[in-house]
C-alpha positions in Angstrom: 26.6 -4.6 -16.4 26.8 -1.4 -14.1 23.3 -0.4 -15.2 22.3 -3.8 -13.9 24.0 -3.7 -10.3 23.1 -0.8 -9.9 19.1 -1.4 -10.4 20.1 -4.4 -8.4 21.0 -2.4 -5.5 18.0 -0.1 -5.8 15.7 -3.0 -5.5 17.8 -4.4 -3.1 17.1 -0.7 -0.9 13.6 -0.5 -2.0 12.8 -4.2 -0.6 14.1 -3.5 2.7 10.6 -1.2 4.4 8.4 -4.4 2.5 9.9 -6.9 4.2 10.2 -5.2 7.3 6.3 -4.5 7.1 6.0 -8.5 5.7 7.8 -9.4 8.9 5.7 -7.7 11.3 2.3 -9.4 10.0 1.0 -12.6 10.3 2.1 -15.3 7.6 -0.2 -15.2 4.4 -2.3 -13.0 5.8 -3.6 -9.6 3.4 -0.8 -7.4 4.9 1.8 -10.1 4.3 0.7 -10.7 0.6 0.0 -6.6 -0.1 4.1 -6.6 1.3 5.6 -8.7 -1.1 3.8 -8.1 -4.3 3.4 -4.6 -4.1 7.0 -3.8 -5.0 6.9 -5.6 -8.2 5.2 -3.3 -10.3 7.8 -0.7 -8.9 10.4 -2.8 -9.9 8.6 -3.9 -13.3 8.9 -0.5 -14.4 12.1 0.3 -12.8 13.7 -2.5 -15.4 11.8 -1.2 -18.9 12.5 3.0 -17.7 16.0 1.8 -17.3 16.8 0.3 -20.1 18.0 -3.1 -18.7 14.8 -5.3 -19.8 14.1 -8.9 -19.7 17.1 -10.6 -20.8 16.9 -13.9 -18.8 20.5 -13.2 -16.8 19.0 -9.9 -15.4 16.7 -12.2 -13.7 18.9 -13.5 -11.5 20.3 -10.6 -10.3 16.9 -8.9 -9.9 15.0 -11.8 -8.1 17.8 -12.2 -5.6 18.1 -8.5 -4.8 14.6 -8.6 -4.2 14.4 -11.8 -1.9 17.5 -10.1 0.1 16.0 -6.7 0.6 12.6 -8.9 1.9 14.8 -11.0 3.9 17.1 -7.6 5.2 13.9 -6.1 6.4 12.9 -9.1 8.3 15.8 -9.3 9.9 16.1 -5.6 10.9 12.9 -6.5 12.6 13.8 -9.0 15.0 17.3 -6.9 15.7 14.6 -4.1 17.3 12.6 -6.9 18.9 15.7 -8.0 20.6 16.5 -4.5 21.5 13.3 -3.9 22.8 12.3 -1.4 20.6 9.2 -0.1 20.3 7.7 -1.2 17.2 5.4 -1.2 14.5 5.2 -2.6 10.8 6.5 0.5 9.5 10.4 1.0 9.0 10.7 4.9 8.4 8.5 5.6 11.4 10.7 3.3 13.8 13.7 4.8 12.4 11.9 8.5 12.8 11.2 7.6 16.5 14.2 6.4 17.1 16.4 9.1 15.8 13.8 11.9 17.8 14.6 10.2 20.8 18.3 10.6 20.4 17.9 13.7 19.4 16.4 15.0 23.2 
């Protein structure tokens, strides 16, 4: 059960840049599709390297970190909008810039 929250949280962190990107793109467009499905072969063989596999609990916990960490991202998003940021669709450039600025 550890093993399991802890690939939990992992997708959870992994999802957050994706839906940042996903958030910053207009709805169904490529970008917006590329953002949510290319994590899942990531997290596909995150679960068989683990050693958690396909049971159908691990499901839940899995699908809902990963809807959370899309959602997270989005909403880290609009928190910049609001703080008007400067911005773009990627999170660890924004958080680079930021940070540099800071920093002088």
């Amino acid at each position: 059960m550890a093993k399991l929250l802890l690939i939990s949280l992992i997708v959870f962190a992994f999802n957050i840049p994706f839906g940042y990107w996903r958030a910053n793109v207009r709805k169904f467009s490529f970008q917006w599709v590329l953002a949510i499905h290319i994590p899942v072969p990531f997290i596909i063989a995150l679960r068989i390297f683990s050693g958690v596999g396909f049971a159908w609990f691990t499901y839940v916990f899995i699908v809902l970190a990963f809807f959370i960490g899309q959602k997270s991202g989005g909403t880290l998003i609009k928190k910049f909008k609001e703080a008007k940021r400067n911005i773009s669709s990627c999170l660890v450039m924004d958080l680079y810039r930021m940070f540099l600025i800071q920093r002088h």
